[in-house]
BALOBA-1460 file (C-alpha; in Angstrom, 3 decimals):
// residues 169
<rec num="1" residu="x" x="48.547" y="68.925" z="0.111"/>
<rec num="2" residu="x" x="51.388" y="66.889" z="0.738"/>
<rec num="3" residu="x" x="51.361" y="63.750" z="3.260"/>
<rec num="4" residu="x" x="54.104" y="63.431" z="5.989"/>
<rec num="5" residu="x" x="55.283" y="60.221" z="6.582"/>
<rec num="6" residu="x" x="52.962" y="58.159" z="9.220"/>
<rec num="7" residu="x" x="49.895" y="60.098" z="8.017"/>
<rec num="8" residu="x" x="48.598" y="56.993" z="6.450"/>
<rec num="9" residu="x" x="49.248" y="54.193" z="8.449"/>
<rec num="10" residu="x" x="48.465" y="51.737" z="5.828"/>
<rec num="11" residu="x" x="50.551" y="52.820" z="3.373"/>
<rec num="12" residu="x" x="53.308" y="53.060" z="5.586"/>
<rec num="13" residu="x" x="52.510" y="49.414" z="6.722"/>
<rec num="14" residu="x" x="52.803" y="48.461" z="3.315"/>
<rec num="15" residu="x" x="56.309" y="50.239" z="2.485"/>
<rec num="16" residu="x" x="57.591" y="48.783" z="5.455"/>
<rec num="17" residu="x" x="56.928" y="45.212" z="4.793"/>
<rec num="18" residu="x" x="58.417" y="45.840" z="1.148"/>
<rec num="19" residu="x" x="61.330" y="47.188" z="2.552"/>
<rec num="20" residu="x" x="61.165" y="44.659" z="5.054"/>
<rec num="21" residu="x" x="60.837" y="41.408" z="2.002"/>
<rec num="22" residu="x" x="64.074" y="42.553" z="0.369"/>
<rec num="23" residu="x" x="66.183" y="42.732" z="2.990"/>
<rec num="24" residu="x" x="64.903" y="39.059" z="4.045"/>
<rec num="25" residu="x" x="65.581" y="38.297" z="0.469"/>
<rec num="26" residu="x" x="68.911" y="39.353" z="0.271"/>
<rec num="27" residu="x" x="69.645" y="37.968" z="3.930"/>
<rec num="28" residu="x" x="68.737" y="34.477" z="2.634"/>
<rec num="29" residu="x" x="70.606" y="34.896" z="-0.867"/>
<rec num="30" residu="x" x="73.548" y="35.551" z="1.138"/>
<rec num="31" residu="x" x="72.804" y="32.161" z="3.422"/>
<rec num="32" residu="x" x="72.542" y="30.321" z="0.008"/>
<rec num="33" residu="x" x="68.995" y="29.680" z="-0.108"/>
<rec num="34" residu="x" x="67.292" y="29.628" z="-3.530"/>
<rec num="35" residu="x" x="63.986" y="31.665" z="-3.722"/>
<rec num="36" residu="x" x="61.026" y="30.422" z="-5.504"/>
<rec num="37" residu="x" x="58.728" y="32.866" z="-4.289"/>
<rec num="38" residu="x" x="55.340" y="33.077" z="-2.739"/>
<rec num="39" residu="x" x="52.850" y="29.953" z="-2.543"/>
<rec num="40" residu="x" x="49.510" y="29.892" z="-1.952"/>
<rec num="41" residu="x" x="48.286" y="26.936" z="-0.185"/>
<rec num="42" residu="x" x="44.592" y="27.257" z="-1.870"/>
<rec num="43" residu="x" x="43.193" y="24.276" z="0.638"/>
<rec num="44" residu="x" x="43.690" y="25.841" z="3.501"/>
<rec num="45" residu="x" x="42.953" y="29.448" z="2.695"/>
<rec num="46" residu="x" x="46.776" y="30.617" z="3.381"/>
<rec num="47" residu="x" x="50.565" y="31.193" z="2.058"/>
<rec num="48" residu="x" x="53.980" y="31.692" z="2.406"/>
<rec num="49" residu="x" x="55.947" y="34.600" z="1.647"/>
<rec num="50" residu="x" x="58.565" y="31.943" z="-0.149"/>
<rec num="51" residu="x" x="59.451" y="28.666" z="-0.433"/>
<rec num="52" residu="x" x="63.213" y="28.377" z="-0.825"/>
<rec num="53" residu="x" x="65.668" y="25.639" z="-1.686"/>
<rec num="54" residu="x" x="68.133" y="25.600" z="1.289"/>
<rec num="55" residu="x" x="71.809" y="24.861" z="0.197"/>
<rec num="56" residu="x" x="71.387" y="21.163" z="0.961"/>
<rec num="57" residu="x" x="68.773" y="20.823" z="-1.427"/>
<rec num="58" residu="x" x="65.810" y="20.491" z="0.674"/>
<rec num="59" residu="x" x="62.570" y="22.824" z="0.618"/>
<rec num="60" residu="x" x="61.723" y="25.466" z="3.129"/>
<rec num="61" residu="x" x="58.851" y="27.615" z="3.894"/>
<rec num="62" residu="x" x="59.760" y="31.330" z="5.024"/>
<rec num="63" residu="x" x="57.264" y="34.056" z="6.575"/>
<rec num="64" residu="x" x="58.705" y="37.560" z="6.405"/>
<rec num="65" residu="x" x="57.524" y="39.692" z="9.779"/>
<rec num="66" residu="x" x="59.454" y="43.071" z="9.981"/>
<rec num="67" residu="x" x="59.159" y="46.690" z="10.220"/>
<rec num="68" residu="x" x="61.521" y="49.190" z="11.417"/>
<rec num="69" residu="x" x="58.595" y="52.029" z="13.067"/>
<rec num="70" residu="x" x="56.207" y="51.462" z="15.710"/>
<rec num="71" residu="x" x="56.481" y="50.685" z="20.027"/>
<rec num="72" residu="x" x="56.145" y="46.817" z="19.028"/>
<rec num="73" residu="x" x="57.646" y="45.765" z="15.214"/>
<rec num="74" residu="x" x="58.334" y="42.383" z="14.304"/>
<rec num="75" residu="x" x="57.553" y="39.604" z="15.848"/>
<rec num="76" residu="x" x="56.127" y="42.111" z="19.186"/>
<rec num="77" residu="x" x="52.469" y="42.436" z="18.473"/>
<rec num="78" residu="x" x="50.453" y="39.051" z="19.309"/>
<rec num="79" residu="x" x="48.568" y="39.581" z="16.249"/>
<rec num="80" residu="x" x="51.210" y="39.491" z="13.870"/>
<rec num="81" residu="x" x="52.556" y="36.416" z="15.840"/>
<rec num="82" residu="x" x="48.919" y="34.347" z="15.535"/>
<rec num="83" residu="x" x="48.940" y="34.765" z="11.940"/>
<rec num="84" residu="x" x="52.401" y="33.749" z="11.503"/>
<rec num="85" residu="x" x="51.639" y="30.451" z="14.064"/>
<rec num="86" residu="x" x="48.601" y="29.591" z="12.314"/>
<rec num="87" residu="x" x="49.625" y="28.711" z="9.164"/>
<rec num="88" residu="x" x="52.394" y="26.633" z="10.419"/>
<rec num="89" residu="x" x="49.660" y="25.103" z="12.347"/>
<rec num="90" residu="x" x="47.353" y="25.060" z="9.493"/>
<rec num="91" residu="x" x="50.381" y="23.220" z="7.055"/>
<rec num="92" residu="x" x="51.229" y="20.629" z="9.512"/>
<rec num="93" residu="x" x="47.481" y="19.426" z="10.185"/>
<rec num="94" residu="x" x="47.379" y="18.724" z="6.090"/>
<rec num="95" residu="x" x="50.358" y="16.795" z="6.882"/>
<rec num="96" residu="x" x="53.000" y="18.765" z="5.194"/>
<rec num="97" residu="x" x="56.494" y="18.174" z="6.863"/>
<rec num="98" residu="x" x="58.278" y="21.097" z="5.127"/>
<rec num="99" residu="x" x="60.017" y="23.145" z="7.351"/>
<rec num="100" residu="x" x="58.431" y="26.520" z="7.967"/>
<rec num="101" residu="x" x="60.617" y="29.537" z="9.553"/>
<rec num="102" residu="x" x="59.557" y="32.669" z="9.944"/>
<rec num="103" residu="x" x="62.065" y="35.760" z="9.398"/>
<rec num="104" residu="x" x="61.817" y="38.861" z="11.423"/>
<rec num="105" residu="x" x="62.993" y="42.079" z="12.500"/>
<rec num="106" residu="x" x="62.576" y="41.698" z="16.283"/>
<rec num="107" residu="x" x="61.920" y="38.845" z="18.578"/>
<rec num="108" residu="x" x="58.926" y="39.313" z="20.957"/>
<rec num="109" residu="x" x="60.295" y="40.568" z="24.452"/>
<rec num="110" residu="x" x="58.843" y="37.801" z="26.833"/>
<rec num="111" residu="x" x="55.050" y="37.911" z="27.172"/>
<rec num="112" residu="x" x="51.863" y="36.738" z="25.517"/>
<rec num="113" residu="x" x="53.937" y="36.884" z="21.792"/>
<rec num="114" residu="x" x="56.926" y="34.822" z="23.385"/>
<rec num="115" residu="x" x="54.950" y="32.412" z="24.652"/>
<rec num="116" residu="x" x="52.890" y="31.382" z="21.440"/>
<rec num="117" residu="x" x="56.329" y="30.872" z="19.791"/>
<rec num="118" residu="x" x="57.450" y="28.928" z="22.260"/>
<rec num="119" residu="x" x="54.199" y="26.563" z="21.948"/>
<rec num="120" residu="x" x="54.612" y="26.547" z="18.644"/>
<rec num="121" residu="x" x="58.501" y="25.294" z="18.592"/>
<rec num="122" residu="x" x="56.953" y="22.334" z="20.816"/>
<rec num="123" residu="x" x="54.269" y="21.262" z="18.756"/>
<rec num="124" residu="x" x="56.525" y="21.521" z="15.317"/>
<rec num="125" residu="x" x="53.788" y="23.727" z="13.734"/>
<rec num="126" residu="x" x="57.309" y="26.297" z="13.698"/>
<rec num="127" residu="x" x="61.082" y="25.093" z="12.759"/>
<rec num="128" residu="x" x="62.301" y="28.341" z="14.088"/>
<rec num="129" residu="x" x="62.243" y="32.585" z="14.378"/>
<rec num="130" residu="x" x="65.085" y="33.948" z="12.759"/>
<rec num="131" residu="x" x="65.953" y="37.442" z="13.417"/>
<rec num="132" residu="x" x="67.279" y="39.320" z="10.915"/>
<rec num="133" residu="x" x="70.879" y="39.414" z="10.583"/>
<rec num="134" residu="x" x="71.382" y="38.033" z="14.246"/>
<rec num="135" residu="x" x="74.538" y="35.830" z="14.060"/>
<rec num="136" residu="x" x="73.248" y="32.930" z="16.131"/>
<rec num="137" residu="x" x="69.991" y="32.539" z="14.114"/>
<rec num="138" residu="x" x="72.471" y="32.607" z="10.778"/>
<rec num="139" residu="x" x="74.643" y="29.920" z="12.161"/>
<rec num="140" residu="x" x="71.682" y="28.010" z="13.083"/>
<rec num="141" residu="x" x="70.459" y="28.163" z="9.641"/>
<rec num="142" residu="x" x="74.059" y="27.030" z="7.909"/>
<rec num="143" residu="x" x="74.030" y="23.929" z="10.593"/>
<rec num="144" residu="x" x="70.601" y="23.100" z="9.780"/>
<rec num="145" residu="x" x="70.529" y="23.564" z="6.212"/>
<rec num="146" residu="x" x="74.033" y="23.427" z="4.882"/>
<rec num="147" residu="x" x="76.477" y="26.345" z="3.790"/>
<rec num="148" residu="x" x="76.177" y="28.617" z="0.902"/>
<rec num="149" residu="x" x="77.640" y="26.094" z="-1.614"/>
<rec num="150" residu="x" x="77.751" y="29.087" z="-4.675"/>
<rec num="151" residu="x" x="80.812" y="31.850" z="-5.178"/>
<rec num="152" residu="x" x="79.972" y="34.236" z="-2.647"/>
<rec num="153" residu="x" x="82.953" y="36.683" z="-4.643"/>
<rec num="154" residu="x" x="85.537" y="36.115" z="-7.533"/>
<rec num="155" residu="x" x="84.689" y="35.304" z="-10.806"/>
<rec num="156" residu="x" x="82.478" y="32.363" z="-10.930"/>
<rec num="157" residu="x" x="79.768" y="34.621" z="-9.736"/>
<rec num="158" residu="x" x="77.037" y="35.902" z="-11.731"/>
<rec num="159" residu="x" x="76.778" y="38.972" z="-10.212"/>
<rec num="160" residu="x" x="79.771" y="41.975" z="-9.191"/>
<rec num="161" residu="x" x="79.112" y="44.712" z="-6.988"/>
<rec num="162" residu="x" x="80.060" y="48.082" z="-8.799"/>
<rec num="163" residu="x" x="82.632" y="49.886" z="-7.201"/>
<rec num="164" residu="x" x="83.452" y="53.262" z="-7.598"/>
<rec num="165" residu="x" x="86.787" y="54.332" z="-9.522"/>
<rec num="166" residu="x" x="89.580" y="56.456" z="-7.479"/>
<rec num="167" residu="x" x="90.279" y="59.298" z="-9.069"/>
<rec num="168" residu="x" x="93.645" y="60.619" z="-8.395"/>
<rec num="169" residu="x" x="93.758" y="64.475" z="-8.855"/>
């Protein structure tokens, strides 16, 4: 028997959030950011989803929340949010000063979520919720941590998109 999509919530859960990491990826590729990839921060029992090296040279944490299904994706569901929070909580009690965004899909929508985030902003435990490709949070980003400083195009850059060839009749 075959399984329609959303029979297994888990698995779907699991595609999304793949989907989800590669488009964060590629957002902060684009922004200049240099990915290092997942750390685990074993003395406090959590991790990030990457620590980057922002085009100014200094290092920042990244939490990827997103999903594209579901009445509340993102940054919506107050559980989601807590985990998120705590380990920018938990990294600033140890004392570490790194900034730590996290990069979602969709902002909460006032409410319990929005609130948290808002606490969280005050007490420094988060640098900032970035939505995905929202052109205010992208700006923000470039002001705070410089401008892609790497050949976006041309041919210093590593890597050319394949384009199709015209083919004339």
């Amino acid at each position: 028997m075959l399984r329609e999509a959303g029979d297994d919530f888990q698995a779907d859960a699991v595609r999304q959030d793949t989907a989800f990491e590669l488009q964060a990826k590629a957002y902060l590729d684009a922004l200049g950011f240099e990915l290092h990839g997942r750390q685990k921060f074993a003395d406090i029992g959590c991790e990030v989803d990457d620590v980057a090296e922002a085009p100014n040279g200094e290092l920042v944490y990244f939490e990827y929340k997103g999903s594209f299904q579901g009445t509340r994706p993102g940054m919506r569901r107050t559980d989601t949010v807590k985990k998120a929070l705590l380990t920018g909580f938990l990294l600033r009690f140890t004392g570490d000063e790194t900034p730590y965004y996290v990069l979602t899909s969709h902002r909460p929508e006032g409410g319990a979520a929005q609130r948290m985030i808002e606490v969280a902003l005050e007490a420094k435990a988060l640098s900032g919720l970035v939505e995905l490709n929202h052109p205010p949070d992208s700006q923000a980003l470039k002001e705070r941590f410089g401008w892609p400083m790497r050949p976006r195009m041309g041919p210093e850059r590593t890597w050319q998109p394949a384009l199709p060839m015209a083919r004339h009749g």
